[in-house]
PAFI-706860 format. One record per residue (C-alpha): x, y, z; residue in three letters. Coordinates in steps of 0.001 Angstrom, whole numbers, plus 500000, padded with zeros to 6 digits. Each point is the difference from the previous one (the first is absolute). Example, Ala and Ser with C-alpha at 12.3 -4.5 7.8 and 13.67 -1.06 7.14 Angstrom:
BEGIN
east / north / up / rest
512300 / 495500 / 507800 / ALA
501370 / 503440 / 499340 / SER
# end
This chain:
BEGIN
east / north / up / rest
726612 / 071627 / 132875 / UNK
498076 / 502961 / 502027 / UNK
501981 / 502944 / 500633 / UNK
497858 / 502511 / 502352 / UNK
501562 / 503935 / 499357 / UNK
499155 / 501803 / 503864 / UNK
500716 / 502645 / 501590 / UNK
499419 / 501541 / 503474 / UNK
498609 / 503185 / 498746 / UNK
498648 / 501396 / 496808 / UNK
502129 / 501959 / 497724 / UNK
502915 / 498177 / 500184 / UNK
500094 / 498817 / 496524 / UNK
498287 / 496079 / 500101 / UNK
497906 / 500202 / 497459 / UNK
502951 / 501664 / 497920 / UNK
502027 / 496907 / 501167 / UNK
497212 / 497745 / 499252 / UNK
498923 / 500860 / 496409 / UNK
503836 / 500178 / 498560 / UNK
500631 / 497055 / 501207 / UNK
497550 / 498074 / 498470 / UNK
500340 / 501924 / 496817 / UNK
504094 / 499039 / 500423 / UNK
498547 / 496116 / 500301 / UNK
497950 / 500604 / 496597 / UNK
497879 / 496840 / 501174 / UNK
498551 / 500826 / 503298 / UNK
496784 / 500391 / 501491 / UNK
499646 / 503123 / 501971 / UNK
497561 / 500362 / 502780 / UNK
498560 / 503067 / 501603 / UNK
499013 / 499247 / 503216 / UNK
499750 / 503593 / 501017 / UNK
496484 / 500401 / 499767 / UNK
499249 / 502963 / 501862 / UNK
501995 / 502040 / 497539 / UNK
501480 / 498005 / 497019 / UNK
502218 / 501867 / 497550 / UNK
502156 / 496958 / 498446 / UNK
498018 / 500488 / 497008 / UNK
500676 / 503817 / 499809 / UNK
503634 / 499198 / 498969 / UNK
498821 / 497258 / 496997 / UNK
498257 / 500623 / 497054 / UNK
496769 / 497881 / 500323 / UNK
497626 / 499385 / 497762 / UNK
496916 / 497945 / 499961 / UNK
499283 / 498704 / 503805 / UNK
498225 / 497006 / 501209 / UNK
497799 / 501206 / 502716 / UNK
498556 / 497877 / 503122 / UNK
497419 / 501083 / 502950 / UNK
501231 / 498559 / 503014 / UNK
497321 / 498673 / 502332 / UNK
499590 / 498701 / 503951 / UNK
497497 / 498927 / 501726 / UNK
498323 / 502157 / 502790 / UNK
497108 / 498515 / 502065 / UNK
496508 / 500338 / 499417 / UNK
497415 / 499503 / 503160 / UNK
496602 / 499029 / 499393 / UNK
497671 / 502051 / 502981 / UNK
497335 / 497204 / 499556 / UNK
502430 / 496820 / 500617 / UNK
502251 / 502283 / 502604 / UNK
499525 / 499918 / 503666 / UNK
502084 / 502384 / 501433 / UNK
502290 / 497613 / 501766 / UNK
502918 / 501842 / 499132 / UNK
502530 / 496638 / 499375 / UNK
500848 / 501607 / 496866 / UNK
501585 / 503494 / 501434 / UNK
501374 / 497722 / 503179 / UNK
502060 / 498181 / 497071 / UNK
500902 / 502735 / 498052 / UNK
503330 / 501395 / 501132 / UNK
499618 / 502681 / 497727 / UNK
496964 / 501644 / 501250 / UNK
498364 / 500023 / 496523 / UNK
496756 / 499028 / 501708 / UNK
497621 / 501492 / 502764 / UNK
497009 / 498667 / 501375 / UNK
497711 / 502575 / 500803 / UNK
496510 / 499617 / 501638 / UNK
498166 / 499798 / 496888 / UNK
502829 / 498925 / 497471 / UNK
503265 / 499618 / 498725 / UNK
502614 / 502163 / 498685 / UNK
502130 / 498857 / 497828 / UNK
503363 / 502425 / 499393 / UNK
500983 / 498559 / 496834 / UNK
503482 / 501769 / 499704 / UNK
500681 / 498682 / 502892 / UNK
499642 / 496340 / 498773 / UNK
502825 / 497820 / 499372 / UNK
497801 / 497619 / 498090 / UNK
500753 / 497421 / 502275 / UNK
496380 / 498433 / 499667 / UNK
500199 / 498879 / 504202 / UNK
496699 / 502076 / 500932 / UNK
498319 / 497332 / 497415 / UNK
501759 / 496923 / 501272 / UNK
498689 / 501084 / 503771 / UNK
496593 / 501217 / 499520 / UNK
497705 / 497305 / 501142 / UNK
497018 / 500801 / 498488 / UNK
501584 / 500375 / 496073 / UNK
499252 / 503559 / 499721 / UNK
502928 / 501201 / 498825 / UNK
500881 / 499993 / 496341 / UNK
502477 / 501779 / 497844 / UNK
500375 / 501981 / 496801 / UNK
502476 / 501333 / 498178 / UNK
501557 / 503656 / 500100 / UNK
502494 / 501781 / 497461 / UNK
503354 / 501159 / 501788 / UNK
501686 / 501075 / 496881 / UNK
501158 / 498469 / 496904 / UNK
503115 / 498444 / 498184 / UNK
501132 / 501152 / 496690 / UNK
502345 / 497627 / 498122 / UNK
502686 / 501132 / 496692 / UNK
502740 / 498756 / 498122 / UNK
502471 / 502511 / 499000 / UNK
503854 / 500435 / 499147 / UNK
500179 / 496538 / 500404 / UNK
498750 / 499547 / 503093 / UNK
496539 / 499238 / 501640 / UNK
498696 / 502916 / 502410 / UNK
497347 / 499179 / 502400 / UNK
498870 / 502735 / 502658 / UNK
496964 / 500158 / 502365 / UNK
497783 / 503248 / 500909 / UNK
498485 / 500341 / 503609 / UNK
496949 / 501986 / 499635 / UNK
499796 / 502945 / 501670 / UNK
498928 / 499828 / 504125 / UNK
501270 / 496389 / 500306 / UNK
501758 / 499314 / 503018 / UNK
501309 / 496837 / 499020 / UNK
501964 / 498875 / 496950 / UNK
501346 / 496358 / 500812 / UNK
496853 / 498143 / 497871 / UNK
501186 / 502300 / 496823 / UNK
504021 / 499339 / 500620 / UNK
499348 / 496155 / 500335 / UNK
497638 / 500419 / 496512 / UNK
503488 / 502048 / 498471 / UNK
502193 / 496795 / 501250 / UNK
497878 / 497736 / 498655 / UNK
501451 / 500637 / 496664 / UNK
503496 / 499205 / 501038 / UNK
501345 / 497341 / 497296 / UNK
502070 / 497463 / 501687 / UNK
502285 / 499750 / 496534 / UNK
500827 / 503607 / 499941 / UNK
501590 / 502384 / 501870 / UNK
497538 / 501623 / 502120 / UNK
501030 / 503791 / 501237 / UNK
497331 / 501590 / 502793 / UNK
499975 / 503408 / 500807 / UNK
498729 / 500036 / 503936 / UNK
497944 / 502674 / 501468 / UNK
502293 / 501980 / 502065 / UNK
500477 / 500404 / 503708 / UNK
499889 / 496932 / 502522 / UNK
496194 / 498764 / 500181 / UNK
498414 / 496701 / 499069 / UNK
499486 / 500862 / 496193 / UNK
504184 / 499957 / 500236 / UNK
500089 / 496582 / 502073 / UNK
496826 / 498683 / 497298 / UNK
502073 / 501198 / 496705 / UNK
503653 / 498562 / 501387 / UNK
497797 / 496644 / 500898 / UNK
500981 / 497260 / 498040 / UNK
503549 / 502148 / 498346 / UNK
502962 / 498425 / 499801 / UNK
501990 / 502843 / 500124 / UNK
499207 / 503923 / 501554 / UNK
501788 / 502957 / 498190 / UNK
499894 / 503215 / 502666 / UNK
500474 / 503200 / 498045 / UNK
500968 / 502977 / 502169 / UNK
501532 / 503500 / 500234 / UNK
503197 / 501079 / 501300 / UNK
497616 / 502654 / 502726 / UNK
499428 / 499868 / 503439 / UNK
496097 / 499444 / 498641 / UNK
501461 / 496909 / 498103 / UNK
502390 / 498536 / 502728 / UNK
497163 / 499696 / 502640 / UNK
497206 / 498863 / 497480 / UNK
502517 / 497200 / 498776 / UNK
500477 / 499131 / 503673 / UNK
496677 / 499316 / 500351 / UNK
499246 / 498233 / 496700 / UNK
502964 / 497486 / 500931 / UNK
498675 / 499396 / 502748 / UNK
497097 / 498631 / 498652 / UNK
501047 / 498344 / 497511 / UNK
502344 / 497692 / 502272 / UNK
496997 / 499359 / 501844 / UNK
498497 / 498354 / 496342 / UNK
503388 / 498289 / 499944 / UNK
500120 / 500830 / 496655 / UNK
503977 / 500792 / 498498 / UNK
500421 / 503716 / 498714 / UNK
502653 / 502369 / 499191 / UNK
499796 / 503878 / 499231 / UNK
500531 / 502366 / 497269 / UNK
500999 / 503621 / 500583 / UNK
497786 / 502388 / 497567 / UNK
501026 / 503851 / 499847 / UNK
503604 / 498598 / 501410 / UNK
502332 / 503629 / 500684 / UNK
497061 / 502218 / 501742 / UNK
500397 / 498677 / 503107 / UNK
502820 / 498954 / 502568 / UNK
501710 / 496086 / 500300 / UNK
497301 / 499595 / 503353 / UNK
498155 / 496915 / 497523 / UNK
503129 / 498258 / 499199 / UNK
501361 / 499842 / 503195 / UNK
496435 / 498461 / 501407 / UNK
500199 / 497850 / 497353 / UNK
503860 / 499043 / 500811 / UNK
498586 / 499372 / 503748 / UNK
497287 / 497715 / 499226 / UNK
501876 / 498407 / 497591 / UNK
497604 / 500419 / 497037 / UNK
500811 / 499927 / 496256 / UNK
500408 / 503326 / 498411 / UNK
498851 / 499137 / 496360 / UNK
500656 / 502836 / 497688 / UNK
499873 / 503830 / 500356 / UNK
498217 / 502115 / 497843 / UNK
501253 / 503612 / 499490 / UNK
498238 / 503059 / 500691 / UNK
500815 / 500678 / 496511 / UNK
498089 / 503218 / 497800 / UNK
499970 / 497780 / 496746 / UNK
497840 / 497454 / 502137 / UNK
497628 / 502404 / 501854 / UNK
499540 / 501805 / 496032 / UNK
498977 / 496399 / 498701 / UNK
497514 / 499168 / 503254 / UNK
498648 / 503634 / 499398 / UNK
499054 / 499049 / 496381 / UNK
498513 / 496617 / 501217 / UNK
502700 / 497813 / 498437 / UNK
501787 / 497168 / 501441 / UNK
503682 / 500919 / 500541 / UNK
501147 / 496598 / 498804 / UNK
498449 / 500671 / 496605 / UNK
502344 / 502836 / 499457 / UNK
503209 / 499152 / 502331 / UNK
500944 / 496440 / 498935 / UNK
502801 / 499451 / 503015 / UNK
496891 / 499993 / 502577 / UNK
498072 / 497473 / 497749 / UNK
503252 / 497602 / 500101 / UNK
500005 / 500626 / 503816 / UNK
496323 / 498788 / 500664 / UNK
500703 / 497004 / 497876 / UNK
503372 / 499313 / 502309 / UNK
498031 / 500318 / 503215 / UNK
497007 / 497741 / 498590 / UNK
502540 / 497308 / 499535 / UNK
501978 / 501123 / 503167 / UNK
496434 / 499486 / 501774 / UNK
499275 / 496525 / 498178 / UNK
503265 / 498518 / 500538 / UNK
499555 / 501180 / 503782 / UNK
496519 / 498113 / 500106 / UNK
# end
């Protein structure tokens, strides 16, 4: 089973939501999909990490096979290329590594090579098997290094993803393939319209989801009636509770100290598994 933990905006408490519950499971694989800024592993004591460069191809254009035709940067959508009078330009963070400008050049002068966009680091701790993946600094795109985190999803465990936040195609890429969405808002104005948004989305995946309620009692009822309206699944509501915020301070899970929130997440695992 894969269980993507989203959210519209960041802050809201996902990746809180995310790493109890797969410490609740005690046999789950937990994902980090958040590559831009992952901090699942901030909140688990890890030790020894497996640690993999993540490569895609760019294209390389030979100046004494190329004739300027400029078939490659017609195909490429992306603008990654430009033919110039004397020679090509290749943009390589512009690339989506699609390998077209090869396919179309007619005289075979286009080859590729291989460029680090960050890395994966791989752990096994409290039970449960972390994997998180580290955009280098200056990429624009991260979709190559979340497919390389989901490719260690096991099939005969429960798989937990923490999405990037917000509503762009590194959501859509980690929820791809999920069986169920968790949304993990804030009773705020800030919350309410982010949520909006990230619903919205995700019923264009077609992907089922329902929605926890972190820092529940700051806010006003404005969530729960949206949720009421569009008829979507309130799952649990966590308190805006000082003993909570003291543990998250300190970097420790709350369910390791507050056993009624571990027996929770292990209720809505098999509330969500019974539901697929």
């Amino acid at each position: 089973m894969i269980i993507t933990v989203a959210s519209g905006k960041g802050g809201t408490g996902k990746t809180t939501v995310a790493v109890n519950m797969a410490l609740s499971s005690r046999e789950a694989v937990l994902l980090d999909c958040d590559v831009e800024e992952p901090n699942a592993h901030t909140l688990l004591k890890i030790g020894n990490e497996t640690i993999t460069s993540v490569l895609v191809p760019v294209p390389v254009v030979d100046p004494d096979l190329c004739t300027l035709c400029g078939k490659c940067a017609d195909f490429c959508e992306f603008n990654a290329l430009f033919v110039g009078k004397e020679e090509v330009l290749v943009y390589k963070e512009m690339c989506h590594s699609c390998g077209g400008c090869a396919l179309v050049c007619p005289e075979g002068a286009i080859s590729e090579k291989d460029r680090e966009i960050g890395e994966t680091r791989a752990a096994t701790t409290d039970g449960i098997k972390l994997v998180y993946g580290e955009l280098n600094v200056g990429e624009p795109i991260s979709i190559p290094l979340i497919k390389a985190v989901k490719r260690n999803i096991d099939e005969q465990k429960l798989n937990i993803l923490d999405a990037p936040p917000g509503t762009s195609c590194s959501l859509i890429e980690t929820v791809e393939d999920s069986d169920y969405v968790i949304m993990v808002t804030e009773p705020t104005p800030f919350g309410l319209h982010d949520l909006e948004m990230a619903i919205d989305t995700v019923d264009a995946v077609g992907t089922p989801y329902g929605v926890i309620i972190n820092r529940y009692g700051i806010g006003d009822e404005k969530v729960e009636e949206f949720l009421d309206e569009r008829g979507v699944e309130l799952l649990m509501k966590i308190p805006f509770d000082r003993k909570i915020a003291e543990l998250y301070s300190r970097g420790i899970p709350f369910v390791n100290e507050l056993e009624e929130y571990r027996s929770a997440f292990v209720d809505l695992i098999d509330k969500i598994k019974e539901y697929i």
